[in-house]
Backbone bond lengths (Angstrom), bond angles and torsions (degrees), N, CA, C in turn:
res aa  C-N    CA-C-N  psi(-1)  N-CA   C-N-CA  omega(-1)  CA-C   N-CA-C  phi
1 X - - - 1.447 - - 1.530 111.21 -
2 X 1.371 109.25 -38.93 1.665 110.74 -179.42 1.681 115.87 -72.74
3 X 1.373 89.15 -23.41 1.812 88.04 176.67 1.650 112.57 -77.03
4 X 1.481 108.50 -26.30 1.545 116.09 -174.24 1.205 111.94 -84.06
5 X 1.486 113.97 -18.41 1.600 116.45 168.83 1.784 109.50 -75.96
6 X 1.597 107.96 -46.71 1.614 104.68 -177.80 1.502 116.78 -63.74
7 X 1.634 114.15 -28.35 1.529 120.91 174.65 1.385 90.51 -55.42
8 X 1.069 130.91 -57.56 1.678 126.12 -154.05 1.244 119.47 -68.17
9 X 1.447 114.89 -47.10 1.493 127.89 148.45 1.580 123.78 -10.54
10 X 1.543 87.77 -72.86 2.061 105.88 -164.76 2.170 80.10 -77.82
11 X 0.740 149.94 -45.27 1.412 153.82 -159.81 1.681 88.44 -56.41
12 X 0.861 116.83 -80.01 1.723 141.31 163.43 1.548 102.89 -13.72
13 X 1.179 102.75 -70.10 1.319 117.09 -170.36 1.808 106.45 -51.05
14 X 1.532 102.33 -70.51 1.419 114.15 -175.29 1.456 114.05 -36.49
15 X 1.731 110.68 -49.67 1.246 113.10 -176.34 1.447 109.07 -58.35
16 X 1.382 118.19 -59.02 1.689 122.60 -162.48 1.722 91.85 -57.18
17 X 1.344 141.94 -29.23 1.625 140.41 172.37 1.698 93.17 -59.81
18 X 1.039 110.05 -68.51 1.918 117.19 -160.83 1.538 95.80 -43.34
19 X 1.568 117.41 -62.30 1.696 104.15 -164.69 1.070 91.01 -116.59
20 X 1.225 139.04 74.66 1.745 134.08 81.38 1.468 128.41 -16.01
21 X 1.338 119.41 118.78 1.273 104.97 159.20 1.711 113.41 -132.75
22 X 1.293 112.40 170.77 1.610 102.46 165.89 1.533 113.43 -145.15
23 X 1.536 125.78 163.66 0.938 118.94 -170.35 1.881 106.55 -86.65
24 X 1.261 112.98 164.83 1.597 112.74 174.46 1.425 106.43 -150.41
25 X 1.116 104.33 -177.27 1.975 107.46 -156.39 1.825 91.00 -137.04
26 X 1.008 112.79 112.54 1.967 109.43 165.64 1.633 93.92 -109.42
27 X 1.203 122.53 167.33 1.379 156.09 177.27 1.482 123.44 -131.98
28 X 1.256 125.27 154.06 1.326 135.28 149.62 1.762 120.05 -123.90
29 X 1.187 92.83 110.89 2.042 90.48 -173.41 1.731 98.66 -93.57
30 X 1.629 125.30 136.16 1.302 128.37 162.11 1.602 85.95 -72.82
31 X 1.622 119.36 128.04 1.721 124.48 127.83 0.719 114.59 -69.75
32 X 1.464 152.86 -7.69 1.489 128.68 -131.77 1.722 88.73 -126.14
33 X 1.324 114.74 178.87 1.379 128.99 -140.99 1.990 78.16 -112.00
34 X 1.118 131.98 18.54 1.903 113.60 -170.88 1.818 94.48 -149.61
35 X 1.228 82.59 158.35 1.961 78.58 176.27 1.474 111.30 -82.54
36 X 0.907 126.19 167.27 1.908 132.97 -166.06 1.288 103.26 -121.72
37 X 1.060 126.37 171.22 1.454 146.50 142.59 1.348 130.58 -102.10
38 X 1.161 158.97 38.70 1.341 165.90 147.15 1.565 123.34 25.53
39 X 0.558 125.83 115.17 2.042 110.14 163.46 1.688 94.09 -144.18
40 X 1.301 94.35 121.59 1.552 116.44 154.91 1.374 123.90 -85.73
41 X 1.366 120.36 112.66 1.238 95.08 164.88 2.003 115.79 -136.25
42 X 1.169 89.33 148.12 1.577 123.22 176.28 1.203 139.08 -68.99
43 X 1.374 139.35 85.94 1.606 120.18 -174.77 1.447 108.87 -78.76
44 X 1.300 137.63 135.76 1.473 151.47 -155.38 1.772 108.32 -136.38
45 X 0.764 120.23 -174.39 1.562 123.34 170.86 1.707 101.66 -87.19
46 X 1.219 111.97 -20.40 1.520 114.26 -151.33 1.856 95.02 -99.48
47 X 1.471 125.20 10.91 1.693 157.20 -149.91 1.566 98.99 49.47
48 X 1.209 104.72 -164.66 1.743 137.12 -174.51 1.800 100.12 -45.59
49 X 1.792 111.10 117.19 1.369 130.17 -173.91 1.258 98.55 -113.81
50 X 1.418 108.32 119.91 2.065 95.15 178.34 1.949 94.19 -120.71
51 X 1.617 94.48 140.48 1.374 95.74 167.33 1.678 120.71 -119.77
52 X 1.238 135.55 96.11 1.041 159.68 159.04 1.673 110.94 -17.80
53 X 1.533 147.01 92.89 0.857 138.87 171.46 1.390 128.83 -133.66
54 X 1.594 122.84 92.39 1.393 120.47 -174.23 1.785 126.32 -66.55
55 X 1.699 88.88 130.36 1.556 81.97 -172.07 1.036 102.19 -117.27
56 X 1.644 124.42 148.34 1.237 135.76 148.17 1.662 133.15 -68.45
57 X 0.931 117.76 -176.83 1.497 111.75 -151.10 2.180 85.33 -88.58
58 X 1.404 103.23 134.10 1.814 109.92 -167.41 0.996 107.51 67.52
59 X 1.380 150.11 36.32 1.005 136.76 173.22 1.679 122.53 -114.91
60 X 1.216 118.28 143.13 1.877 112.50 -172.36 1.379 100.70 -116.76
61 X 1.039 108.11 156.18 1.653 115.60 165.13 1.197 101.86 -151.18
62 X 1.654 109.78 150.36 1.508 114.29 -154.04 1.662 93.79 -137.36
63 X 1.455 112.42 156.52 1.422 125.69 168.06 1.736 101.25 -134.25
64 X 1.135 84.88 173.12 1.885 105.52 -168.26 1.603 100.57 -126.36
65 X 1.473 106.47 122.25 1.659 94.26 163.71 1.749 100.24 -149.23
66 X 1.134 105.27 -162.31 1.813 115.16 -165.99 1.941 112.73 -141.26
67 X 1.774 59.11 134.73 1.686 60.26 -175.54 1.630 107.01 -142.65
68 X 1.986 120.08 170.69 1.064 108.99 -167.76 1.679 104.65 -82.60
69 X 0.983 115.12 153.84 1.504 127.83 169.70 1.874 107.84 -25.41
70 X 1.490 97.49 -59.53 1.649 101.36 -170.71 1.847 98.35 -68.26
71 X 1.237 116.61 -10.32 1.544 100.60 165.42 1.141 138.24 -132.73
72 X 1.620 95.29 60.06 1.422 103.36 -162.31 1.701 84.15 -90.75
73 X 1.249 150.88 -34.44 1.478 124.74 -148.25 1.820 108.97 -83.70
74 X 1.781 107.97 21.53 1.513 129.55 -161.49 1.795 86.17 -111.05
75 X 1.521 120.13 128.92 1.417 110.05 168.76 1.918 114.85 -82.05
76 X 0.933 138.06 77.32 1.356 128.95 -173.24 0.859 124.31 76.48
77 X 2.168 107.65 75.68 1.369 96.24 -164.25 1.785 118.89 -63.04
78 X 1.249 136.85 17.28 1.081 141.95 -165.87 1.483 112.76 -101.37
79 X 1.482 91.80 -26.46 1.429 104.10 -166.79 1.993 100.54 -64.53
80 X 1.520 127.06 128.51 1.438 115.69 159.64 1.167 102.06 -160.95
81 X 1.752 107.34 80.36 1.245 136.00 113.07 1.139 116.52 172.81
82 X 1.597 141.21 -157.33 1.437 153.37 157.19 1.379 104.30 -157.30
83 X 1.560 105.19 133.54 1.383 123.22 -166.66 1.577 108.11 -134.46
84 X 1.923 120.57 91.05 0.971 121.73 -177.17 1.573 124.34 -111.31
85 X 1.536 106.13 136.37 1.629 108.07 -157.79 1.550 88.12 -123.87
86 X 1.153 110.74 151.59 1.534 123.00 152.51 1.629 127.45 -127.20
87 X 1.253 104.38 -158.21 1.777 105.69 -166.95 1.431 124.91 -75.66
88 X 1.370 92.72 -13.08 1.528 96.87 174.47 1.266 115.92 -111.67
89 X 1.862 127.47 1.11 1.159 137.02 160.80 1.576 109.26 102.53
90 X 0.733 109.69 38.47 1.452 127.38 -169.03 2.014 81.49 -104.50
91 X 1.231 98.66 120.20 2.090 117.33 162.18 1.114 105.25 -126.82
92 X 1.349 96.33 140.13 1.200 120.38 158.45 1.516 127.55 -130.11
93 X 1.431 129.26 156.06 1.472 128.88 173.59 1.637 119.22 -123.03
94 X 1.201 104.22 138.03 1.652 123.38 168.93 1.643 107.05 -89.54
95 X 1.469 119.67 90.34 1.632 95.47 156.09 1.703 120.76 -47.97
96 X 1.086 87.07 -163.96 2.000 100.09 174.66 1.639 100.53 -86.75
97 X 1.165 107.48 -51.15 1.954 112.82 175.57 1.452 102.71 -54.07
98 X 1.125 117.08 -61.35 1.766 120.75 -176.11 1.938 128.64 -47.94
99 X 1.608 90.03 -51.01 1.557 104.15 160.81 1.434 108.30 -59.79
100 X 1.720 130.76 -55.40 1.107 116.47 -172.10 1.910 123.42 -69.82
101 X 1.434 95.91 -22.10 1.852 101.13 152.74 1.810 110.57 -53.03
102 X 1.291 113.06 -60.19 1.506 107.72 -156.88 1.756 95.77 -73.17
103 X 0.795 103.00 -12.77 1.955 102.60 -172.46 1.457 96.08 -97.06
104 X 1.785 140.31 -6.79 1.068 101.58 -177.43 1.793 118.15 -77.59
105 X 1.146 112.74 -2.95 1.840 103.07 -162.40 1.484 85.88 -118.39
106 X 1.815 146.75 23.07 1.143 128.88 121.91 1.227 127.22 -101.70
107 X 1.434 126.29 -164.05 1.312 118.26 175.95 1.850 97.67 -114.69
108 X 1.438 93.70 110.69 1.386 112.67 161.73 1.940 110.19 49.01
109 X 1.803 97.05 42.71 1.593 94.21 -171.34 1.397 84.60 -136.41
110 X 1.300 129.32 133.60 1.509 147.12 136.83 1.404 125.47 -84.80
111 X 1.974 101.81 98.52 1.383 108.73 179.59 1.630 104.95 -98.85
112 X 1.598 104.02 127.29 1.168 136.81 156.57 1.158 111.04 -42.56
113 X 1.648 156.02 84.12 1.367 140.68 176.19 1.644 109.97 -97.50
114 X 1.546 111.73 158.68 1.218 109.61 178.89 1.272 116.63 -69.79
115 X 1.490 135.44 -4.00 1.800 141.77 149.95 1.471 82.55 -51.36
116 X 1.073 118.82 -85.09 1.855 104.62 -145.79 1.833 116.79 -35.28
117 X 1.249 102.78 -49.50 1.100 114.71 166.40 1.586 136.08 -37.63
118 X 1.611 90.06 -43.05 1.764 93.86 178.84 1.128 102.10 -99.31
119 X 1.419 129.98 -13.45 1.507 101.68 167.47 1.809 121.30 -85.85
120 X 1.539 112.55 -3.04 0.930 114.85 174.00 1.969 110.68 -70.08
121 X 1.405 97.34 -57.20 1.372 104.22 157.75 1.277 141.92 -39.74
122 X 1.010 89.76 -53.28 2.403 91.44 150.23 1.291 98.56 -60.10
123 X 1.059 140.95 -67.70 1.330 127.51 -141.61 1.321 111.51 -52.01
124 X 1.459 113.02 -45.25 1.477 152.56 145.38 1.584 106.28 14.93
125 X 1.529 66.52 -83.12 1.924 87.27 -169.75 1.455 124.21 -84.21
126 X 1.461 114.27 -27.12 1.372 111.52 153.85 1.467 132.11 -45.01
């Protein structure tokens, strides 16, 4: 009986660890000297969520999402991609691998620099 009570215990336990979740904050900051166009988008159960956010030149905009405990060191696992355009038509794209490169040496912030930009712009015109 005492062993079927401690199984139940650590059982208990494990679960309340597994679904944990917590909330977290990602960003996108424009560096660059022009306003942007942004679109995030999300695969969900509900398919592909895009969020549309124009930035001006220094400017961040932030979303909130949730995640389980064991994946918090992942920025949104939902998040797969970023798609940034500007005024002269210059796009560019963030895979999910690529964003998680530029996000590893901040915390949960994707800065836009004016490099990204010009190499999108070459790419462009080549």
């Amino acid at each position: 009986m005492e062993r079927l009570k401690i199984s139940i215990f650590w059982l208990l336990i494990i679960f309340a660890l597994g679904s944990c979740s917590s909330i977290y904050w990602a960003s996108v900051k424009n560096s660059t000297s022009e306003e942007l166009l942004v679109k995030v988008k999300f695969q969900t159960k509900y398919g592909t969520q895009i969020m549309d956010m124009p930035l001006k030149s220094d400017e961040v905009n932030v979303w909130q999402y949730e995640q389980s405990s064991s994946e918090s060191k992942v920025m949104d696992i939902k998040l797969s991609s970023i798609e940034i355009s500007n005024g002269s038509g210059c796009h560019l794209v963030f895979s999910k691998e690529e964003v998680r490169k530029k996000v590893e040496n901040t915390t949960r912030q994707i800065v836009i620099t004016p490099d990204d930009l010009l190499k999108a712009c070459d790419k462009e015109r080549n």
